[in-house]
N, CA, C and O atoms as CSV, one atom per row, in Angstrom:
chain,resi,resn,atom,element,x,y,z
A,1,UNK,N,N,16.438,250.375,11.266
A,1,UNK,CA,C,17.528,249.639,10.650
A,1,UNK,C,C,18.408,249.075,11.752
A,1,UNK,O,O,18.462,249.794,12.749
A,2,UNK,N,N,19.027,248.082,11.790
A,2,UNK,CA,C,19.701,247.072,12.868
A,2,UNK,C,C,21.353,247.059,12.499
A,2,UNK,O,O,21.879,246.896,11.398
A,3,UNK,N,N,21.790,247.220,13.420
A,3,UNK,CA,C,23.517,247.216,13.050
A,3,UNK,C,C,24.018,245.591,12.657
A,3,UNK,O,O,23.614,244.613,13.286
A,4,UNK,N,N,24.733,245.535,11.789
A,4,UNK,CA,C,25.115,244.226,11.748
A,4,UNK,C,C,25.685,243.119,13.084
A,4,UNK,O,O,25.686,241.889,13.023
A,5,UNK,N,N,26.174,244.023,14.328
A,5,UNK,CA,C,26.354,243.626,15.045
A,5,UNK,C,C,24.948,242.740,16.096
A,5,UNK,O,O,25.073,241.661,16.674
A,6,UNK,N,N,23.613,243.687,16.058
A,6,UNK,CA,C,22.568,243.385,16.534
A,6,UNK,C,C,21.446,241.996,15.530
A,6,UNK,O,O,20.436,241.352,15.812
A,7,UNK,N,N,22.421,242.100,14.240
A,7,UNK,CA,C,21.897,241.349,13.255
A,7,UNK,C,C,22.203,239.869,13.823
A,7,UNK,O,O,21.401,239.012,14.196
A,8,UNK,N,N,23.847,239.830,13.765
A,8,UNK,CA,C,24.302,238.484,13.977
A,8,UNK,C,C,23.935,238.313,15.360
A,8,UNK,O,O,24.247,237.149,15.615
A,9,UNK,N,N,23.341,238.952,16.602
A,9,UNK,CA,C,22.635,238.216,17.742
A,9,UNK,C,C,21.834,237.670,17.818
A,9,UNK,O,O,21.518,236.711,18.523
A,10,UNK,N,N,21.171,238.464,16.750
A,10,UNK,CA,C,19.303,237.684,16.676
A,10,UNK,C,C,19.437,236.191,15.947
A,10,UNK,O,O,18.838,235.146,16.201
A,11,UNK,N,N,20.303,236.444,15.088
A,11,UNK,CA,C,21.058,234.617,14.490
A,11,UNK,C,C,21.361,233.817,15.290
A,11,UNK,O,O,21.234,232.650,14.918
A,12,UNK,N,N,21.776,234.003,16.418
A,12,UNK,CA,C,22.222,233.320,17.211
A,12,UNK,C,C,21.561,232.719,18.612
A,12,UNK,O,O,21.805,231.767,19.354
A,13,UNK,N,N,20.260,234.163,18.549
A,13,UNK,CA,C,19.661,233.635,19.786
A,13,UNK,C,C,18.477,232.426,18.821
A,13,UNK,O,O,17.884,232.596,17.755
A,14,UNK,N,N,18.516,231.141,19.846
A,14,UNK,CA,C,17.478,230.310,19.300
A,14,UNK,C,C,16.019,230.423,19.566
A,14,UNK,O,O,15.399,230.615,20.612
A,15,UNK,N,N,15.644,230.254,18.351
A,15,UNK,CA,C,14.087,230.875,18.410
A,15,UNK,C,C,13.437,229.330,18.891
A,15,UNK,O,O,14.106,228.299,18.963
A,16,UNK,N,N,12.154,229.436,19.157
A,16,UNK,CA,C,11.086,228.590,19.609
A,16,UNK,C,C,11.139,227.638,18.297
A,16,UNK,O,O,11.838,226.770,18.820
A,17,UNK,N,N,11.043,227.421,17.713
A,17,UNK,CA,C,11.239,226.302,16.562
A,17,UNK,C,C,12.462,225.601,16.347
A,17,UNK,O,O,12.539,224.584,15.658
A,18,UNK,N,N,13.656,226.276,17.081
A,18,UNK,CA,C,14.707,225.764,17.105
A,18,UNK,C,C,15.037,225.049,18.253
A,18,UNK,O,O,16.018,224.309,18.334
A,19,UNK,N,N,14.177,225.272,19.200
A,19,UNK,CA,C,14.196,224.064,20.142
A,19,UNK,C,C,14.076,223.100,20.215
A,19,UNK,O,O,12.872,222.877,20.090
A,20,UNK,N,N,14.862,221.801,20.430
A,20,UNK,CA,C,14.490,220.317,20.188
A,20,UNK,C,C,13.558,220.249,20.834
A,20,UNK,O,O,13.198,220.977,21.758
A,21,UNK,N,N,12.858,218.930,20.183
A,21,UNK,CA,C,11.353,218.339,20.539
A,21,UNK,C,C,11.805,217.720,22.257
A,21,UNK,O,O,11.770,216.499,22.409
A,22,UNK,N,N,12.086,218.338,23.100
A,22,UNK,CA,C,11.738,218.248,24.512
A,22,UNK,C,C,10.551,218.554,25.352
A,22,UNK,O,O,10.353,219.746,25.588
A,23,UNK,N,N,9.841,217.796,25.777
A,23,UNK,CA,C,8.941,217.711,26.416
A,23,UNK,C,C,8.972,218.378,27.927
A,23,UNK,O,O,7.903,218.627,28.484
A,24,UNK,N,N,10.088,218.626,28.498
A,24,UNK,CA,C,10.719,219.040,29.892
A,24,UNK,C,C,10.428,220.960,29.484
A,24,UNK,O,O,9.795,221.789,30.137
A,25,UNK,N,N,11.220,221.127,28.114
A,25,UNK,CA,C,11.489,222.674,27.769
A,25,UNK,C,C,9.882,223.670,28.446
A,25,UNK,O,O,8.811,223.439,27.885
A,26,UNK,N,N,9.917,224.464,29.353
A,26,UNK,CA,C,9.332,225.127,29.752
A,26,UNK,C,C,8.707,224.815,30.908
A,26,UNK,O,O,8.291,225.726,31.625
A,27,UNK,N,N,8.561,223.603,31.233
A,27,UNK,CA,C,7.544,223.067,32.448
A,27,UNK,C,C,8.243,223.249,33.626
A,27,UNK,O,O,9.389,222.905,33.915
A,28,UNK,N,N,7.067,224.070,34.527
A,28,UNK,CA,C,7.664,223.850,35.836
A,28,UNK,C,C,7.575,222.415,36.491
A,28,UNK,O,O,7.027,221.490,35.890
A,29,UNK,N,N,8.165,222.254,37.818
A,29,UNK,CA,C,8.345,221.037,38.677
A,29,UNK,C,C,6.974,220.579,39.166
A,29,UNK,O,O,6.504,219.461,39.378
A,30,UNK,N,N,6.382,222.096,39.299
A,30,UNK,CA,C,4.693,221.778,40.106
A,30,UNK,C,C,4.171,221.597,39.038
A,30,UNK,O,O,2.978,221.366,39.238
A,31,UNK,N,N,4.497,221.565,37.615
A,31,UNK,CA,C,3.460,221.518,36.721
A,31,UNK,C,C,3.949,219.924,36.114
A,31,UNK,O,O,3.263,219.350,35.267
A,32,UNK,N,N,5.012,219.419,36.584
A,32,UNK,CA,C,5.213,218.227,35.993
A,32,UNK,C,C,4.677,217.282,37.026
A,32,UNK,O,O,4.100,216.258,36.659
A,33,UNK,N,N,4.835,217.569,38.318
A,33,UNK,CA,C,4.220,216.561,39.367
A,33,UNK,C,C,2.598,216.660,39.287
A,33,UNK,O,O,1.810,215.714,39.321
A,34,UNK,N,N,2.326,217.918,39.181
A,34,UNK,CA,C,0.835,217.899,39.147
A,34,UNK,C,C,0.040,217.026,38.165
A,34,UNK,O,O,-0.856,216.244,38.481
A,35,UNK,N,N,0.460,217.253,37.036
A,35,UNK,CA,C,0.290,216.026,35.850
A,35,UNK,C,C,0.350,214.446,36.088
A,35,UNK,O,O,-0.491,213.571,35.884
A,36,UNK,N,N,1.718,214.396,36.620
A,36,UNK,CA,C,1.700,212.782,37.050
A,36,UNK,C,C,0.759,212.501,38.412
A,36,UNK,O,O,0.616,211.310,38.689
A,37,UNK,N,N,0.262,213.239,39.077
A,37,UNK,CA,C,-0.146,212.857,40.246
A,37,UNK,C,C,-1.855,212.873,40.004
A,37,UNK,O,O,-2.676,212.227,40.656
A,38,UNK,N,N,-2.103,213.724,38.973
A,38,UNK,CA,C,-3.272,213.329,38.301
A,38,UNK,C,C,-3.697,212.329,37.323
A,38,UNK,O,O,-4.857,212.039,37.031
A,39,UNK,N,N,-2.203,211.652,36.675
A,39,UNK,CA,C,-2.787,210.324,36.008
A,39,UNK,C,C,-2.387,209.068,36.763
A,39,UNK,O,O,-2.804,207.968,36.402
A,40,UNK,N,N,-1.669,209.206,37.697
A,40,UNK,CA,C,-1.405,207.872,38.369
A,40,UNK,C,C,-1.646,207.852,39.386
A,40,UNK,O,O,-1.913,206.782,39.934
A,41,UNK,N,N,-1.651,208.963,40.015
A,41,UNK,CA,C,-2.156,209.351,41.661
A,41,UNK,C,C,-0.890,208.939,42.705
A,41,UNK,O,O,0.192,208.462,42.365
A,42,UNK,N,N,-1.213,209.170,43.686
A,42,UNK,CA,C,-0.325,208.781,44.716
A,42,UNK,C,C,0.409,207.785,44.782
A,42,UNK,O,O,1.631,207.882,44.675
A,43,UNK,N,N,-0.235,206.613,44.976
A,43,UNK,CA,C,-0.105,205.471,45.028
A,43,UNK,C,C,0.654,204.691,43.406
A,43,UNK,O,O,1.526,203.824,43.463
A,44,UNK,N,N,0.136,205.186,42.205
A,44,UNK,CA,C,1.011,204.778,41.183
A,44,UNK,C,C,2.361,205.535,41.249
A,44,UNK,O,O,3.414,204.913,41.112
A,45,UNK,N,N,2.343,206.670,41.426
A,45,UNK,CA,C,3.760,207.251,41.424
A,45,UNK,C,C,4.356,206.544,42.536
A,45,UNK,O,O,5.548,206.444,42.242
A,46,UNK,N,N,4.141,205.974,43.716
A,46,UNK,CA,C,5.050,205.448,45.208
A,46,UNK,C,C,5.702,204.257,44.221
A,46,UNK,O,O,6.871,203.904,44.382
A,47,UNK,N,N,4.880,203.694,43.229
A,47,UNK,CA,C,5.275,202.156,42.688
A,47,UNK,C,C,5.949,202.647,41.527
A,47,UNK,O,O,6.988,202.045,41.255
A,48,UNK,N,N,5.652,203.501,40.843
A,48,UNK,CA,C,6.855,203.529,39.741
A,48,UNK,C,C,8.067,204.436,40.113
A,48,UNK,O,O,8.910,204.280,39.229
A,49,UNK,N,N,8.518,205.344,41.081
A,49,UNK,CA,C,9.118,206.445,41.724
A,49,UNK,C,C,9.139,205.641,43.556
A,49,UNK,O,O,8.242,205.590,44.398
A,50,UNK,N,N,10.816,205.038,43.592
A,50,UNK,CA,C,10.131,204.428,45.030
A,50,UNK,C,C,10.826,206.137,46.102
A,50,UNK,O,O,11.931,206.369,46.593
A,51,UNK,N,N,9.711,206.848,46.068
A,51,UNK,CA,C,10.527,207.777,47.278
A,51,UNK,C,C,9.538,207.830,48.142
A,51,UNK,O,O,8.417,207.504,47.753
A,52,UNK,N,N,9.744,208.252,49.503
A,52,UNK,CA,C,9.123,208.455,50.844
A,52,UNK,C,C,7.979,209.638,50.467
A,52,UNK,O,O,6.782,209.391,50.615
A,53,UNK,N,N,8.301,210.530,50.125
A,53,UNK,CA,C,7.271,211.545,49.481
A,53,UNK,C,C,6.273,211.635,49.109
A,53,UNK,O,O,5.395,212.467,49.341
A,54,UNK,N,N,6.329,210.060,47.963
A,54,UNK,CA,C,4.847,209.380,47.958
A,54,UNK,C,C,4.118,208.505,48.521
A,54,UNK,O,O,2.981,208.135,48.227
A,55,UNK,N,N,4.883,208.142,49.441
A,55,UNK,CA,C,4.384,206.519,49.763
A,55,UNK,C,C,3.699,207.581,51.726
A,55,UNK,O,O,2.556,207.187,51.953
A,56,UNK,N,N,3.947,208.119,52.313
A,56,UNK,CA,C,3.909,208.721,53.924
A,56,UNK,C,C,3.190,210.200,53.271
A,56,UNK,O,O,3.702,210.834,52.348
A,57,UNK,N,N,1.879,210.585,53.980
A,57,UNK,CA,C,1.358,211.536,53.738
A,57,UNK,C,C,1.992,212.987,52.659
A,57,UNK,O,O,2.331,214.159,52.821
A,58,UNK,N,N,1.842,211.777,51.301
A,58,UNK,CA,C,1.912,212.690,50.230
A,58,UNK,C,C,1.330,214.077,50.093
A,58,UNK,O,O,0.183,214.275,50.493
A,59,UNK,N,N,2.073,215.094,49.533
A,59,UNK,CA,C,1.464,216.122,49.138
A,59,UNK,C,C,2.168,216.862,48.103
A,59,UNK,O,O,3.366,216.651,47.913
A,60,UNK,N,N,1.638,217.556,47.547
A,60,UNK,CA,C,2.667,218.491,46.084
A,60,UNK,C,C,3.615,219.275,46.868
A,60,UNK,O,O,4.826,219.403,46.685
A,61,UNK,N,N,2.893,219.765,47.742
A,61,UNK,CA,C,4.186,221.256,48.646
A,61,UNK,C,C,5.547,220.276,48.995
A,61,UNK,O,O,6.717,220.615,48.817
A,62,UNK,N,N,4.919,218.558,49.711
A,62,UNK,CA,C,6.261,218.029,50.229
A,62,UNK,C,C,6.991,217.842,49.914
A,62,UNK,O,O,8.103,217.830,50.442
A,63,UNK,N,N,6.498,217.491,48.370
A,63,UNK,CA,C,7.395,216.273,47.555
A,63,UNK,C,C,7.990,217.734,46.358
A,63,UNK,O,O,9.102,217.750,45.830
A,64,UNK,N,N,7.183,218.548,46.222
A,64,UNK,CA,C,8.254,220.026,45.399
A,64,UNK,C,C,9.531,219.792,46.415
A,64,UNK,O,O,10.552,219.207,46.052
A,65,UNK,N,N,9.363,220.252,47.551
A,65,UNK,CA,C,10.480,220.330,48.464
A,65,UNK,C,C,11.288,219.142,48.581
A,65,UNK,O,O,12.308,219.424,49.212
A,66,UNK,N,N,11.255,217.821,48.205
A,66,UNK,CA,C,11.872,217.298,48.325
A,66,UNK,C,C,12.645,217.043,47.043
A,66,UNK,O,O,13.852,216.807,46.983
A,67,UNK,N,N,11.819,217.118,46.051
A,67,UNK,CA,C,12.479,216.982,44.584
A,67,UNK,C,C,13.234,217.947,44.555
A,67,UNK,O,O,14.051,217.691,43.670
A,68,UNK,N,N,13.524,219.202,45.124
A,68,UNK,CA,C,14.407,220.448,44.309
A,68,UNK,C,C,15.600,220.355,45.104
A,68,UNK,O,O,16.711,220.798,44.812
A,69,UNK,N,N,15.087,219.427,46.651
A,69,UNK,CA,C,16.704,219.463,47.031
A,69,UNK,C,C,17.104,217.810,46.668
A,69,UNK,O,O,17.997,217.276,47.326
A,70,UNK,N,N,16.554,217.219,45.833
A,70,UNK,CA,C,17.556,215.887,45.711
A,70,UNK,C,C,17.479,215.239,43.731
A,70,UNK,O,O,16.914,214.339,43.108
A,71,UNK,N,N,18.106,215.992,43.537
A,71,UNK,CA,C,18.702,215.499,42.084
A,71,UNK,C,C,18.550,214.307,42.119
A,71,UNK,O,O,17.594,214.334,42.894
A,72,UNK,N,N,18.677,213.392,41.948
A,72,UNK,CA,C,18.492,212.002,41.714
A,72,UNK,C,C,16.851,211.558,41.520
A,72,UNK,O,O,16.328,210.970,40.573
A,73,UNK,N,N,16.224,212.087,42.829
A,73,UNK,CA,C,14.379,211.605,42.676
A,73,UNK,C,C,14.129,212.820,41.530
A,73,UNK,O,O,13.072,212.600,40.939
A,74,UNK,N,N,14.546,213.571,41.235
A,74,UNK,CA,C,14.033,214.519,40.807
A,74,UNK,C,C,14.049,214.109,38.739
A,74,UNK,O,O,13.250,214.521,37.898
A,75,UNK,N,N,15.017,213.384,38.582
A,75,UNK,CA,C,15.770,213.207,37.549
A,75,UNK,C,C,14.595,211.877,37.468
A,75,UNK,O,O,13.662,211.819,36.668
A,76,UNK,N,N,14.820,211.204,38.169
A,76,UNK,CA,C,12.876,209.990,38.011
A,76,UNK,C,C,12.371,210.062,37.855
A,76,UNK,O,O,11.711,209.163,37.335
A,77,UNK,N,N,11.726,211.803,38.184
A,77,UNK,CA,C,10.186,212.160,38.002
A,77,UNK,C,C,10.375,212.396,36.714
A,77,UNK,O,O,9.790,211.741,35.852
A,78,UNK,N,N,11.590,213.789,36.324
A,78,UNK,CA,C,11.614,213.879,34.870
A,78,UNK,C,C,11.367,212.664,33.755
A,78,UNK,O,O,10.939,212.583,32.604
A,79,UNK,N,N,11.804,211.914,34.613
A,79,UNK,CA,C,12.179,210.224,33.679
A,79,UNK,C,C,10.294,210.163,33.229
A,79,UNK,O,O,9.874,210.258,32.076
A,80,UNK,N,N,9.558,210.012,34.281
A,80,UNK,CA,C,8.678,209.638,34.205
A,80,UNK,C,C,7.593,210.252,33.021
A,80,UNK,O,O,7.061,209.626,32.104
A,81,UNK,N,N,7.453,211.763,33.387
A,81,UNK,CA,C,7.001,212.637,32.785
A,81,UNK,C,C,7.806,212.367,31.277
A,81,UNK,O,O,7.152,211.426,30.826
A,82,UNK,N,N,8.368,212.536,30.741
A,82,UNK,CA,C,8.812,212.080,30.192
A,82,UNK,C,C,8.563,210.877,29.232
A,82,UNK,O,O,8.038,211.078,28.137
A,83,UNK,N,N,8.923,209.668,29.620
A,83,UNK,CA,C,8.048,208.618,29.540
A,83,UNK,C,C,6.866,208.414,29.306
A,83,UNK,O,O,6.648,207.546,28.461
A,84,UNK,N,N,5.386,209.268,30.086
A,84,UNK,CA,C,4.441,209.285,29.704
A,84,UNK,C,C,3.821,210.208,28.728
A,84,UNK,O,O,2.666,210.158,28.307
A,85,UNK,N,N,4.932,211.226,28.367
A,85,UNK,CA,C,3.913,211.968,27.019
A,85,UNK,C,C,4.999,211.882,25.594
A,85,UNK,O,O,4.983,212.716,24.689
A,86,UNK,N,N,6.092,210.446,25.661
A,86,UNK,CA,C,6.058,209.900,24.731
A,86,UNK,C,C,5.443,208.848,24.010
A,86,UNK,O,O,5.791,208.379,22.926
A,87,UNK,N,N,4.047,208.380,25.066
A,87,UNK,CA,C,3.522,207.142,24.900
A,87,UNK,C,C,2.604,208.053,24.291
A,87,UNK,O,O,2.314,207.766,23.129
A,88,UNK,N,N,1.880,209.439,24.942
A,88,UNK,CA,C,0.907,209.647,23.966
A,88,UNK,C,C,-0.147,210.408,24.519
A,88,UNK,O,O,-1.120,210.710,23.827
């Protein structure tokens, strides 16, 4: 039996169905670059994402490291990812 106090938490914590339809919710950074870098590859991400990361001996380790310290490219990629699994 649950105290009413432990009752009204479980109300409150949001369950998995109550999560908006976000596409970002759960994905890691390596799991969102890895995705885009497998449908557009290197070279499409340098042209839709203009950062140095992709365009000068790309790699996932570089460009993790560069996305986690710069908010802005990082917020592009989301854009991107994003973008591509609302198309489908």
């Amino acid at each position: 039996m649950s105290t009413p106090a432990a009752r009204a938490a479980s109300a409150r914590a949001p369950s998995v169905s109550a999560t908006p339809n976000d596409p970002l919710h759960g994905v890691t950074l390596e799991a969102i670059l890895t995705e885009l870098h497998a449908h557009y590859g290197w070279d499409g991400l340098a042209q839709r994402v203009d950062i140095r990361c992709f365009k000068s001996e790309p790699s996932i380790k570089s460009s993790l490291k560069f996305l986690r310290k710069t908010p802005w490219a990082r917020q592009k990629v989301e854009a991107l990812f994003v973008q591509l699994h609302r198309r489908g």
